[in-house]
Steps between C-alpha positions, in 0.01 A plus 500: 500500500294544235674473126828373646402146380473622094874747516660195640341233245746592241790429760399172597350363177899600348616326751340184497301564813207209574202531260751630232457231278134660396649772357427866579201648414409670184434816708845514580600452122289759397591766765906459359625341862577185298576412126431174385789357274571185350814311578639285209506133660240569772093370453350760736565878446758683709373852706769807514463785703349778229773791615786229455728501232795237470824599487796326497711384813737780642691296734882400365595142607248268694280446828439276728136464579344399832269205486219814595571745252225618308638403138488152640274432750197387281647205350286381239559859368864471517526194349294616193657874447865323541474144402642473913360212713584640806404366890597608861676144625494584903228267582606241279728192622860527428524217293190609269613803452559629094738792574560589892323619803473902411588501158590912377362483130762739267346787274706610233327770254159355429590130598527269803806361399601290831453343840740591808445302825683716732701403837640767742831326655562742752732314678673528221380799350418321149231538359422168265254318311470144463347482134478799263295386197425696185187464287542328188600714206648763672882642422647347804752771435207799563398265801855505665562812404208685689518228779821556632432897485158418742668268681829715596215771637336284638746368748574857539144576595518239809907570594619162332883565364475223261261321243575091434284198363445163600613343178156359325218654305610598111580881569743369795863467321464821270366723815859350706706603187317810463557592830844364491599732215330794681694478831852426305401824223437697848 
């Protein structure tokens, strides 16, 4: 199909897609499909779609990302807009694994705040995690706080009655009080 190639260029090229790292073309620029814009830290410039205007998150609380949503599927990009070194474990060897086997990042406001490698006990109907970590420099209490709200719904989502850890990783004790507190409180 003729022109179908140049209205999805924009698409691809802000997502990352192969042949990215050229940068768009000045046609596209020029036209208003993409604004150039610097990006304090960053050596190479940074493309925006030209209707887009940011605007603060809406979303109360936090999220739980899969490993294939769009915010962080294109790593290196991740890693520079949120100082997040993020990567899908499933292929890697237990033992040489960093944070688990399908590690859930946490989004809270404008920053990934957390990692959640999630279990589904359903003989037990638990749903745990064996290491909830935090990213350095973030209020552990903001962390816990929006984690034990995702994590509640969560087990919801997939009919689990209750939501438990394993014991390590440094979010681990103040997610079991939090939740503590929130089952005696209810």
């Amino acid at each position: 199909m003729p022109g179908r190639g140049h209205r999805d260029r924009p698409r691809q090229l802000l997502r990352g897609a192969a042949g990215a790292g050229q940068g768009p073309s000045a046609e596209l620029v020029e036209e208003g499909t993409l604004q150039e814009i610097g990006v304090e830290g960053w050596p190479q410039p940074a493309y925006a779609a030209g209707a887009v205007r940011p605007r603060a998150p809406r979303r109360p609380g936090g999220t739980l990302l899969s490993p294939f949503d769009s915010l962080i599927w294109y790593r290196d990009r991740t890693e520079r807009l949120f100082g997040f070194r993020y990567r899908i474990e499933i292929y890697v060897p237990e033992p040489l694994r960093t944070h688990g086997y399908y590690v859930l990042p946490l989004l809270v406001g404008d920053q990934l705040v957390g990692r959640f490698d999630l279990k589904s006990d359903r003989r037990t109907s638990t749903l745990r995690w064996p290491a909830p970590t935090q990213k350095p420099g973030i209020d552990t209490t903001t962390v816990v706080d929006a984690a034990v709200s995702e994590l509640r719904a969560m087990a919801g989502w997939i009919g689990l009655e209750r939501v438990t850890s394993a014991g390590r990783g440094d979010l681990a004790g103040p997610l079991r009080r939090a939740l503590a507190s929130t089952v005696s409180a209810g």
